[in-house]
LUMKOLDO-373722 format. One record per residue: z, y, x of N, C-alpha, C in turn; residue in one letter. Coordinates in steps of 0.05 Angstrom, whole numbers, plus 5000, padded with zeros to 4 digits. Layout:
% LUMKOLDO-373722
PT    nw    nv    nu   caw   cav   cau    cw    cv    cu  res
PT     Z     Y     X     Z     Y     X     Z     Y     X    a
...
END
This chain:
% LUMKOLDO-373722
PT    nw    nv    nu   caw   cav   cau    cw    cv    cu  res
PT  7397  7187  5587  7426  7182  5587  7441  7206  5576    x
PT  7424  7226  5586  7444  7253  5570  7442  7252  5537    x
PT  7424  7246  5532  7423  7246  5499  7436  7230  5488    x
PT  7442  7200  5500  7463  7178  5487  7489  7190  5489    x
PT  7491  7213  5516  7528  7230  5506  7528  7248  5500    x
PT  7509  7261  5492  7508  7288  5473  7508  7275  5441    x
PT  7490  7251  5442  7494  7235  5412  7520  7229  5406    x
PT  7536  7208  5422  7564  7210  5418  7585  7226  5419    x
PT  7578  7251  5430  7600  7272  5428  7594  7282  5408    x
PT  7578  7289  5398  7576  7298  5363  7584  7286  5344    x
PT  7566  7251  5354  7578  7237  5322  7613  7234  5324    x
PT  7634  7235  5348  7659  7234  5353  7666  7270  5341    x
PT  7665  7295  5344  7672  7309  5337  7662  7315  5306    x
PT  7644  7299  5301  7639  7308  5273  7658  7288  5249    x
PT  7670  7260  5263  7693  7245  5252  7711  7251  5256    x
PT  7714  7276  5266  7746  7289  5265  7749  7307  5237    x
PT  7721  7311  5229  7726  7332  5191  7734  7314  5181    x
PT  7759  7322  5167  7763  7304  5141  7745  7303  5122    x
PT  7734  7281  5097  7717  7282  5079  7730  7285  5053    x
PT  7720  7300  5035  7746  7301  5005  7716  7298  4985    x
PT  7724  7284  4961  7704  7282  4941  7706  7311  4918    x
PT  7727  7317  4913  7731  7340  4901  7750  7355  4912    x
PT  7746  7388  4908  7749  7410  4922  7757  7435  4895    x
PT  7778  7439  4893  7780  7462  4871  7811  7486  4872    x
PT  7801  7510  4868  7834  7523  4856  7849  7519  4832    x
PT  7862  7504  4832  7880  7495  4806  7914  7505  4807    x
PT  7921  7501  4777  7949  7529  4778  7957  7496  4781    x
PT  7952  7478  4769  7975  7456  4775  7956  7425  4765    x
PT  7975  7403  4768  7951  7377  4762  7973  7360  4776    x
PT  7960  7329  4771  7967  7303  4770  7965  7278  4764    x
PT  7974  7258  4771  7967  7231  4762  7986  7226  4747    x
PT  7973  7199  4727  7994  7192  4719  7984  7159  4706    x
PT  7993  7146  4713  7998  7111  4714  8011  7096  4689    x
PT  7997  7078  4675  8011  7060  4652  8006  7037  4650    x
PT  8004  7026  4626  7991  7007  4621  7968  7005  4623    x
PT  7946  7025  4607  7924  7018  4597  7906  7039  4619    x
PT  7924  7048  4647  7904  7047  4663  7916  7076  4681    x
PT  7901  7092  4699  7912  7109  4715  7891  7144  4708    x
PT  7902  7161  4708  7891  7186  4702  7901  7199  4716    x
PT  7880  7213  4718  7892  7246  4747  7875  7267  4725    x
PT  7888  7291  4726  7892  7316  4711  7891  7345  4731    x
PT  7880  7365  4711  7881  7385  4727  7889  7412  4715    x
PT  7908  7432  4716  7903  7446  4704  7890  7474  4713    x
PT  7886  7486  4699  7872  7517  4714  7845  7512  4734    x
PT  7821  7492  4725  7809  7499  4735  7783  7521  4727    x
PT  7764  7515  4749  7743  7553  4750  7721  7539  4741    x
PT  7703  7509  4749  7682  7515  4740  7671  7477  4734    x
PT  7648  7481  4722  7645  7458  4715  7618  7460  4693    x
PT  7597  7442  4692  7578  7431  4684  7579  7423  4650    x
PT  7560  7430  4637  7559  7411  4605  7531  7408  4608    x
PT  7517  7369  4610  7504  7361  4611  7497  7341  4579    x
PT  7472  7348  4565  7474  7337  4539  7451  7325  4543    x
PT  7451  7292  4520  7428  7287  4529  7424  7267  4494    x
PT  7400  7246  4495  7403  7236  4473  7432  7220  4454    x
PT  7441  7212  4469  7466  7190  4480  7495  7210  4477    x
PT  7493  7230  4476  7522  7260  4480  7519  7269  4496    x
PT  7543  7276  4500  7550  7302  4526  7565  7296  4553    x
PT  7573  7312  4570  7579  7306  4590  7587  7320  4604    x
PT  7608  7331  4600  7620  7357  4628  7624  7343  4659    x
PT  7613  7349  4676  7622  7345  4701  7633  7370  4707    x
PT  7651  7363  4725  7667  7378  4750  7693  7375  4763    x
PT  7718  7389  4750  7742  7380  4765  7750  7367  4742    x
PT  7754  7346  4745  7766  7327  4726  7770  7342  4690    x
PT  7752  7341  4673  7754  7357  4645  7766  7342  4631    x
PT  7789  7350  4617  7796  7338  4596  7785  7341  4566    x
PT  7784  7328  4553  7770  7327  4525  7795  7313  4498    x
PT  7814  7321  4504  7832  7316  4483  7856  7336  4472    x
PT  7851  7330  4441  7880  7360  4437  7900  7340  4445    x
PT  7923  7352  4463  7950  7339  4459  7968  7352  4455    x
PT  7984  7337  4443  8012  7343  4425  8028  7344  4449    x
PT  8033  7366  4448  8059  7370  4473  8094  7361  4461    x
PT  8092  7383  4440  8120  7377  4435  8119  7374  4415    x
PT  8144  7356  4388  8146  7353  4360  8172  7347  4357    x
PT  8183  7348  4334  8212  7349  4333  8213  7322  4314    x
PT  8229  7306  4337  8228  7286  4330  8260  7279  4315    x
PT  8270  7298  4321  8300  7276  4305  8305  7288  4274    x
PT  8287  7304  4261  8283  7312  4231  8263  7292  4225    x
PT  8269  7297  4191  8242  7278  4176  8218  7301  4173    x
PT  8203  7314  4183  8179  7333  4185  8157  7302  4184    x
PT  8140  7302  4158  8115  7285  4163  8094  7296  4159    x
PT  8087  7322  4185  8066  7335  4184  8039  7330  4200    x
PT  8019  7329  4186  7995  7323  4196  7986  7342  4196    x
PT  7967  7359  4209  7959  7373  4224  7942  7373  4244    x
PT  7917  7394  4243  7905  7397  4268  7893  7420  4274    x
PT  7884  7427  4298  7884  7453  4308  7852  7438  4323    x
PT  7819  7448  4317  7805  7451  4332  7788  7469  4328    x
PT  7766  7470  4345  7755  7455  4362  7769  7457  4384    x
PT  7773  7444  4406  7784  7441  4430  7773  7419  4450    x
PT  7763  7434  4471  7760  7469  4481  7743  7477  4471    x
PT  7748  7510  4455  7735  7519  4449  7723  7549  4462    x
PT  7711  7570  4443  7698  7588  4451  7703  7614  4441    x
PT  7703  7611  4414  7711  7637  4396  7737  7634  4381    x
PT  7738  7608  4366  7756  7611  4345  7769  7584  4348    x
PT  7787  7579  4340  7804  7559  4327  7807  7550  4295    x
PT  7810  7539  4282  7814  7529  4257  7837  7504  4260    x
PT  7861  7520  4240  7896  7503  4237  7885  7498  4204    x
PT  7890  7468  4201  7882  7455  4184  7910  7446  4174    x
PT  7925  7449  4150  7953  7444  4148  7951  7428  4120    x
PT  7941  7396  4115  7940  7386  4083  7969  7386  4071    x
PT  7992  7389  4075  8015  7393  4062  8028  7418  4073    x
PT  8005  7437  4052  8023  7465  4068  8046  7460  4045    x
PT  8056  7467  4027  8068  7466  4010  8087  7495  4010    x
PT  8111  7492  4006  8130  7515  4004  8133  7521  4039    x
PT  8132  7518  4058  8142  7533  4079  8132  7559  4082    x
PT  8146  7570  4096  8140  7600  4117  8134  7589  4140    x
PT  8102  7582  4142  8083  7586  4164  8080  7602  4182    x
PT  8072  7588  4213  8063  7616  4230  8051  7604  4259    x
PT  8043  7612  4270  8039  7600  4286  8039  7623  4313    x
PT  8042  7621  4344  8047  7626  4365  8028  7622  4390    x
PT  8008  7642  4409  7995  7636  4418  8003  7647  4442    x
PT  8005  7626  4469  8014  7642  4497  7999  7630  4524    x
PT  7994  7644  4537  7981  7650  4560  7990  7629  4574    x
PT  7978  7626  4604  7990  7602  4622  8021  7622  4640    x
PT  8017  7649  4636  8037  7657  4642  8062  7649  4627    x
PT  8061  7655  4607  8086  7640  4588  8086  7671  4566    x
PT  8068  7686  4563  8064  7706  4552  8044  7707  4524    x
PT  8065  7721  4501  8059  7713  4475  8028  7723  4470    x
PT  8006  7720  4470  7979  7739  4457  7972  7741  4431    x
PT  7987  7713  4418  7977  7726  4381  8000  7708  4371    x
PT  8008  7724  4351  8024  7713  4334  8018  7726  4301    x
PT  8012  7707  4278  8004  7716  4258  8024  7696  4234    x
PT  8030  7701  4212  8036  7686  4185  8022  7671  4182    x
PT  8016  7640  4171  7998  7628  4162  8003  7621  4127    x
PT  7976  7637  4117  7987  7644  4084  7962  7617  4074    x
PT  7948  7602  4094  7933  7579  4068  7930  7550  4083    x
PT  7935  7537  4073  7932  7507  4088  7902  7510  4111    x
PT  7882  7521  4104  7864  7525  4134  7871  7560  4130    x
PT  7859  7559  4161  7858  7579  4174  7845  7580  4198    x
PT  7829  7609  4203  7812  7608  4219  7825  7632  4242    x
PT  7822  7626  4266  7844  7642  4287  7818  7650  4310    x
PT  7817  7677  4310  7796  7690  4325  7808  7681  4355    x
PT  7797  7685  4373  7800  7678  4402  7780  7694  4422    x
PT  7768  7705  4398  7742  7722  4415  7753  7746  4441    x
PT  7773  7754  4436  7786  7784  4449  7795  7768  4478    x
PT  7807  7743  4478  7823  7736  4491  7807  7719  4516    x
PT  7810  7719  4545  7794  7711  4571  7800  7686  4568    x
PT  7780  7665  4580  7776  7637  4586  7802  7631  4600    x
PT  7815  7608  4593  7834  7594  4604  7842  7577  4586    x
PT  7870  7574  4589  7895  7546  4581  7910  7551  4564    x
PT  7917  7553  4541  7943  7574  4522  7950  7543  4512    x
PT  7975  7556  4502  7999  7536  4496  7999  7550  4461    x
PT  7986  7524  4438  7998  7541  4410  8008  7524  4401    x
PT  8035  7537  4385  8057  7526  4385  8055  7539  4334    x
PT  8064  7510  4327  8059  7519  4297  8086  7523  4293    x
PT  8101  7532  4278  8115  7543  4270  8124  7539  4246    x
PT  8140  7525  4226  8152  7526  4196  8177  7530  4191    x
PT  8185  7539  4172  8220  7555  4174  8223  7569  4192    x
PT  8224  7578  4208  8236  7592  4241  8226  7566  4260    x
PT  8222  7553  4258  8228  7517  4276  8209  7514  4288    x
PT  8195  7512  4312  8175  7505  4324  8163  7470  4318    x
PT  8140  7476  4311  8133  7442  4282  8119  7417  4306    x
PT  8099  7434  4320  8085  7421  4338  8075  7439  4361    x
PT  8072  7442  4379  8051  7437  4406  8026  7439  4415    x
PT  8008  7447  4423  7981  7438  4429  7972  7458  4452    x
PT  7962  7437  4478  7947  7453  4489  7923  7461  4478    x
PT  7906  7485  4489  7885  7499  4476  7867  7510  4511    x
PT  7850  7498  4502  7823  7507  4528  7802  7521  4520    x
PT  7801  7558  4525  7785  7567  4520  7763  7570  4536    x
PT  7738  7566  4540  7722  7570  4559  7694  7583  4534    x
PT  7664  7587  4555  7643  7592  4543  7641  7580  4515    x
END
């Protein structure tokens, strides 16, 4: 009889832990709901898995994102710039791919999750290759630049 209430006083104090599926330090994150379905986001996380196999790849951990996104673009000018900035996430370098460089004054803008500038350079050829090596694993915000005018946006995930 003592063991059927030593059994139940454990299995009752051990349903008092809450249970959570994922567990992480993040600077910020969220859901977000549409049409074509529901996503939760994370930013600033520490750690996480790359599993490859015949079939691709596979990061597990705190929710990884795998897309460049366009943060901001200036939408009420006629700018019909195509553009892209990868690999993303990357490791060492970046490459800004610009097929209508044409006459502008290029440049582009590289900043921390603090909100703090770490590279800023001219861009003198439709590609370009942008070292990343000096700079610690995280989240930067690069921002392209033509005339003075900020052109486009992109988050950037540096890790291993």
């Amino acid at each position: 009889m003592l063991k059927i209430v030593l059994f139940f006083a454990i299995f009752c104090l051990s349903a008092l832990e809450p249970l959570s599926a994922q567990q992480g330090a993040t600077s910020s994150g969220g859901d977000v709901s549409g049409a074509g379905g529901n996503v939760s986001f994370s930013i600033g996380q520490t750690d996480y898995t790359a599993v490859s196999g015949s079939s691709g790849t596979m990061n597990q951990g705190l929710q990884q994102p795998y897309e460049i996104l366009v943060v901001t673009g200036i939408e009420q000018t006629k700018i019909l710039l195509s553009c892209s900035v990868y690999p993303n996430p990357t490791s060492d370098f970046l490459m800004l791919a610009i097929p209508d460089f044409g006459n502008k004054s290029w440049s582009y803008e590289l900043f921390d999750i603090q909100d703090k500038l770490v590279l800023s350079k001219k861009v003198i050829e439709g590609e370009t290759r942008i070292s990343l090596s000096g700079l610690p694993n995280g989240n930067y915000l690069f921002r392209l630049i033509g005339d003075d005018q900020t052109v486009k946006s992109y988050k950037i995930i540096k890790n291993q």
